[in-house]
N, C-alpha and C positions, 0 to 999 in steps of 0.2 A: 597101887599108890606110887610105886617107887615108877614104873613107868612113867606116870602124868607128872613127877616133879622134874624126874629127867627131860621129859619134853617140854615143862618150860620155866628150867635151866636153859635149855638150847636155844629159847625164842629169845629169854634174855641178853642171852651171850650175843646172839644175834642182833639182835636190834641196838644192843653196844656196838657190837662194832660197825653197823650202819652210822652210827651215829658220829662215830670215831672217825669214821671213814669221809665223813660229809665235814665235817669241822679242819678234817687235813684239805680237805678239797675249796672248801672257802678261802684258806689261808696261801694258797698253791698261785705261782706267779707265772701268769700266762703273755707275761707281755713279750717281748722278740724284738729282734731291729728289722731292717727293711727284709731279709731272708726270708723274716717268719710269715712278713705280709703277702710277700707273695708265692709262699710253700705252697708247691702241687699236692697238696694229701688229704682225703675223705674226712682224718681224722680229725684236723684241724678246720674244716669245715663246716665239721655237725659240732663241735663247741661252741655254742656261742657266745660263751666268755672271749675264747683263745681269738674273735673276731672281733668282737669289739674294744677286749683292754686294748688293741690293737691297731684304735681310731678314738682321731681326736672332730672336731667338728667341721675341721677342713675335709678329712678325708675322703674319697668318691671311689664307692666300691666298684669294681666293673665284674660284674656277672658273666662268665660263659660255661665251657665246658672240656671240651678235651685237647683245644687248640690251646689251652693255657699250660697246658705239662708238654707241650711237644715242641724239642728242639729248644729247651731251656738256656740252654747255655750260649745259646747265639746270642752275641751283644744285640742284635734289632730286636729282642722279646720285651714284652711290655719290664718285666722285671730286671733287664739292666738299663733301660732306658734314661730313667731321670732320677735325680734327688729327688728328696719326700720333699723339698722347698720348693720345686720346679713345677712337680703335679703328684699331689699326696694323695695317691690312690694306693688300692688292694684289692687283691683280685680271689674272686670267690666262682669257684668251678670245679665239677669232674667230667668223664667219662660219662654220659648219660643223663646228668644233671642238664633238666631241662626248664620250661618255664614257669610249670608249678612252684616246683622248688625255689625257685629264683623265687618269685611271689613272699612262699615262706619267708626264706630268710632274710627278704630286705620288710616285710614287715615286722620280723622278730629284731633286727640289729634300730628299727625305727624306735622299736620299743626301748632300745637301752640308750641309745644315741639316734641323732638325728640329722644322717646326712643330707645337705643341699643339694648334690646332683648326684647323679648314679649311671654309669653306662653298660647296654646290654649287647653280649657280640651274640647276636643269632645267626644260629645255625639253618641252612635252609632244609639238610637232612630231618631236624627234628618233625618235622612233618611228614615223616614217611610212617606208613604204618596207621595204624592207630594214635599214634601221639606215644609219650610217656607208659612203660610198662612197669604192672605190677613189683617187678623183680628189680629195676632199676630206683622205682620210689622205694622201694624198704630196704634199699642198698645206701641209699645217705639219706633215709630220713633221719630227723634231729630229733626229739621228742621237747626238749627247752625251749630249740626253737618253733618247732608249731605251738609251745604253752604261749610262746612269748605272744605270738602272732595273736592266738586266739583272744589274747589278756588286754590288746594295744586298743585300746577306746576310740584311738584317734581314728581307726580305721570303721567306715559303718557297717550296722550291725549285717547288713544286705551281703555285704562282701567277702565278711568273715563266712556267714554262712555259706556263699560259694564255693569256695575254699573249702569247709569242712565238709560239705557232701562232695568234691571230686574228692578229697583225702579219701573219703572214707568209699567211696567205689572202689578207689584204687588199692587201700589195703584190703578190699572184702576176698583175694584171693590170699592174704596171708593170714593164718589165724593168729597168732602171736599179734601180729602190728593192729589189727581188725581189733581186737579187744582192745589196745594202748587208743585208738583211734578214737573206737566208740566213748569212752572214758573221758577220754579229753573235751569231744563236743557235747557228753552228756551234762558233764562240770559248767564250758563256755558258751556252750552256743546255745542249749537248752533255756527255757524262761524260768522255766521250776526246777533247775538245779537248785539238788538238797546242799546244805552245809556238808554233810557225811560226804556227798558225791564229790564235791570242792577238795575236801581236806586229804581221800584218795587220791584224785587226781596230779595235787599237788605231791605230796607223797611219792608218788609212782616218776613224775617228773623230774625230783630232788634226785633220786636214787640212779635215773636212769641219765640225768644230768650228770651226776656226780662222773658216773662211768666213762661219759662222752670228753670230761676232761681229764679226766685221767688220762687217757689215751692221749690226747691233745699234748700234755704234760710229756709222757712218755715219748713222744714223737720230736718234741722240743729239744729236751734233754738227748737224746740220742742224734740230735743232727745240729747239738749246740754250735759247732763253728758255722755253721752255713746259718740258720735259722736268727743267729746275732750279730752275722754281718752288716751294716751298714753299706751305702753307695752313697761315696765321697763324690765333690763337684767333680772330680778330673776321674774315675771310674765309671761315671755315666757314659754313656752312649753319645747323646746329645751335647758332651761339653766338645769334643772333635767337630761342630755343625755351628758352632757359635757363631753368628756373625754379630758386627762391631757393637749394633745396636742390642743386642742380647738377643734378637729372637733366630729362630731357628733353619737353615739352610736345608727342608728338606728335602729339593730336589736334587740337592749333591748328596744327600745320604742315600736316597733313592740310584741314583747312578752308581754309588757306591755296591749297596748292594747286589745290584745286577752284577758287578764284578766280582763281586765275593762268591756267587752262587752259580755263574755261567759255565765255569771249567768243572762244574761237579755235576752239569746235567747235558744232556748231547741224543735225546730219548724226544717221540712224539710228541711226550706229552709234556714236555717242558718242566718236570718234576722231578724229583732226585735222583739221580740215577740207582741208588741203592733199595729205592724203593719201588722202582719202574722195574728193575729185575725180579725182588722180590714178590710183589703185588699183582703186578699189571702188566708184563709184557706176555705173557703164554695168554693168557685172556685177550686181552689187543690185536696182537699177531693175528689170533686165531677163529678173527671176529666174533667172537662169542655176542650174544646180544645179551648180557648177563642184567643189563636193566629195561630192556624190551618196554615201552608205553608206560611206564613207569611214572606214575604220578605222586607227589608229595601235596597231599590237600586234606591232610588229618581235621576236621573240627573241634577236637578235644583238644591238638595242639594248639590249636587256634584261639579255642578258649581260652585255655590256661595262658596264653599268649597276652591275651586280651587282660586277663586277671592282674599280671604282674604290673601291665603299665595304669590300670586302675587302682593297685595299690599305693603305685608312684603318684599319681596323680591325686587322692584322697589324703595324702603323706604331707603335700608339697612339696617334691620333691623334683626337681628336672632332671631329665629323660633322655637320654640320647640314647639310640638303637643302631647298632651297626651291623649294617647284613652284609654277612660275610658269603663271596661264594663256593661255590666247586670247578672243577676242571671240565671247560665245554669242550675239551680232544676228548677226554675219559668220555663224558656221557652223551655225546654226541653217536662215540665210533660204538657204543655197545646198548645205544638203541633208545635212548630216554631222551625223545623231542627238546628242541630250546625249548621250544611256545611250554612245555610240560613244566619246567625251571622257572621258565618268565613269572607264570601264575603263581606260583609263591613268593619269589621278588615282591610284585605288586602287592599282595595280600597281606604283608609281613610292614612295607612301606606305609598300607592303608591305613592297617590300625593304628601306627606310631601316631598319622596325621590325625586322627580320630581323636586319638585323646592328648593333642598337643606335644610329643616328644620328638625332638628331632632327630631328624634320619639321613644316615651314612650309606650310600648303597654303593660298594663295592662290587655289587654281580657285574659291572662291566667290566671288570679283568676276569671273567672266563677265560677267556682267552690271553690274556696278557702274561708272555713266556718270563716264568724264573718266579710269578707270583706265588704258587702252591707247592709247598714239598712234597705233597701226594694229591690225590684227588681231592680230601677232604679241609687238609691243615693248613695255613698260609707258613711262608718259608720266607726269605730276609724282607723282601719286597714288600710281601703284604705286611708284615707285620710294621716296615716303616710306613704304611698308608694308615694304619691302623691306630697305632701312636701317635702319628700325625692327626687324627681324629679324635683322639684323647685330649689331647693336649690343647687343643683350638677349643675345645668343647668346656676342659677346666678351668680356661685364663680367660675364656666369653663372661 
């Protein structure tokens, strides 16, 4: 007897402080100045509180992935670029965050707010392989944000369900996430979801929500001077490019940076020199064909590709797609055909026009010296072409 009261003593204690802990977490202020908008961190990713207190109805998220944390501090990065009065975006990406994900959470941020345009820098790597792996989706899935996804009416039911069977492929190799998965589309995407399955589902969400801002919270707090920094008119990038009329000079910013970046590379591949040593010169040198016939033409990536701008599009929401590219000295000299690159260029361009999103194709600076800090990352150059493609995109 004494056993069974002590154990629920415990459930109670427990479920108090579940409770307690969710009531702190409703109360918890997630919002930031422009820092927070454009913090590089997983953590403030998967909240999607900490993203949308975040945006007001101007704002236009831009989606990518690991080009948005590299070489941050260079004034040509989307985030010292402009005031939030100039072009009031935020930028949502990791390491491996690819188009599913994107899909999720610009259906989940639709669900809370409703932004007007949206732009995606795609990656042409993400098509190697298979597409998106097991390890990298349950590395930033959000659990709030797929609730939110699956909850948003506004999207059809056709498409959610898309989404919730590639989700639930993709977690069927983690057992942990595979359970949270199946739970969620048993609650939404099911016709005969019980109330009981609902009132779990929701449950398991709050809690695992709760967690995701916590973290978020913790991340804020701990990087408070950077994360509630503002960017004043004369701290931008863009106020130096001013011309008379207000708009923007940026072929002198472009000339600019070629000179910011030229005396720091002096290497084949036109890329930084600190990472042509590190990365890529013993490989290079030593002809290695380290990407030999190498092709990038995943269908899952494709799909899921496909997914996101059908999200936008069912959203209303306009679409711009920026393909970004890689370094044609790199994959040229170690064995991966143009024509092998070209075809995902095209396929990537196809589907934007397919479902009406306009499209930025930068694969023509392959080649164009001082564009890439490495093979994969755009460096002062691209990132002024890239801005420059934001920005035309947001004042359209």
């Amino acid at each position: 007897m004494r056993r069974i009261q002590a154990f629920f003593m415990a459930l109670v204690l427990f479920v108090l402080f579940l409770a307690g802990f969710h009531l702190m977490m409703n109360r918890i202020d997630l919002r930031g100045g422009d820092g927070f908008r454009f913090f590089y961190s997983d953590f403030r990713n998967k909240s999607l509180a900490a993203l949308t207190d975040n945006m007001d109805e101007d704002t236009m998220p831009v989606f990518g992935s690991s080009e948005l944390g590299i070489w941050t501090d260079e004034p040509y990065h989307i985030s010292h670029m402009f005031t939030r009065q100039q072009v009031n975006s935020m930028t949502v990406g990791y390491p491996a965050v690819q188009s599913l994900q994107d899909a999720i959470s610009l259906g989940a941020i639709a669900g809370k707010k409703s932004p007007k345009k949206v732009t995606l820098l795609a990656s042409p790597t993400w098509f190697s392989g298979t597409g998106v792996t097991t390890a990298a989706f349950k590395q930033h899935f959000s659990d709030t944000a797929y609730l939110a996804l699956l909850k948003n009416d506004r999207l059809s039911a056709e498409t959610r369900q898309k989404i919730a069977s590639r989700a639930m492929e993709l977690a069927e190799g983690d057992a942990g996430l595979a359970t949270r998965v199946r739970l969620y589309n048993r609650a939404y995407v099911a016709e005969n979801a019980s109330g009981a399955e609902r009132i779990a589902a929701g449950l398991l969400a709050m809690n695992r929500g709760d967690q995701e801002n916590f973290a978020a919270a913790v991340l804020k707090l701990k990087n408070s001077k950077k994360a509630d920094k503002n960017i004043g008119p004369e701290d931008a990038t863009v106020h130096s490019y001013l011309k008379e009329d207000g708009s923007v000079d940026w072929e002198r910013m472009k000339e600019q940076a070629i000179k910011d970046t030229a005396s720091q590379s002096d290497n084949p591949l036109y890329v930084m020199n600190e990472t042509w040593r590190k990365s890529y010169q013993k490989n290079y040198q030593a002809g290695d064909q380290v990407h030999k016939n190498e092709q990038w033409a995943s269908v899952r990536e494709q799909e899921d590709f496909e997914l996101f701008l059908q999200v936008a599009k069912e959203l209303g929401i306009q679409t711009q797609v920026i393909i970004l590219p890689v370094s044609g000295y790199w994959y040229d000299a170690t064995g991966m055909p143009r024509a092998n690159r070209d075809l995902v260029y095209q396929k990537i361009a196809k589907s934007a026009a397919d479902y009406g999103a306009k499209c930025v194709d930068l694969s023509a600076h392959e080649y164009t010296p001082y564009f890439m800090a490495d093979v994969y990352h755009p460096w002062s150059l691209g990132w002024t072409y890239i801005s420059e493609a934001i920005y035309d995109f947001y004042k359209d």
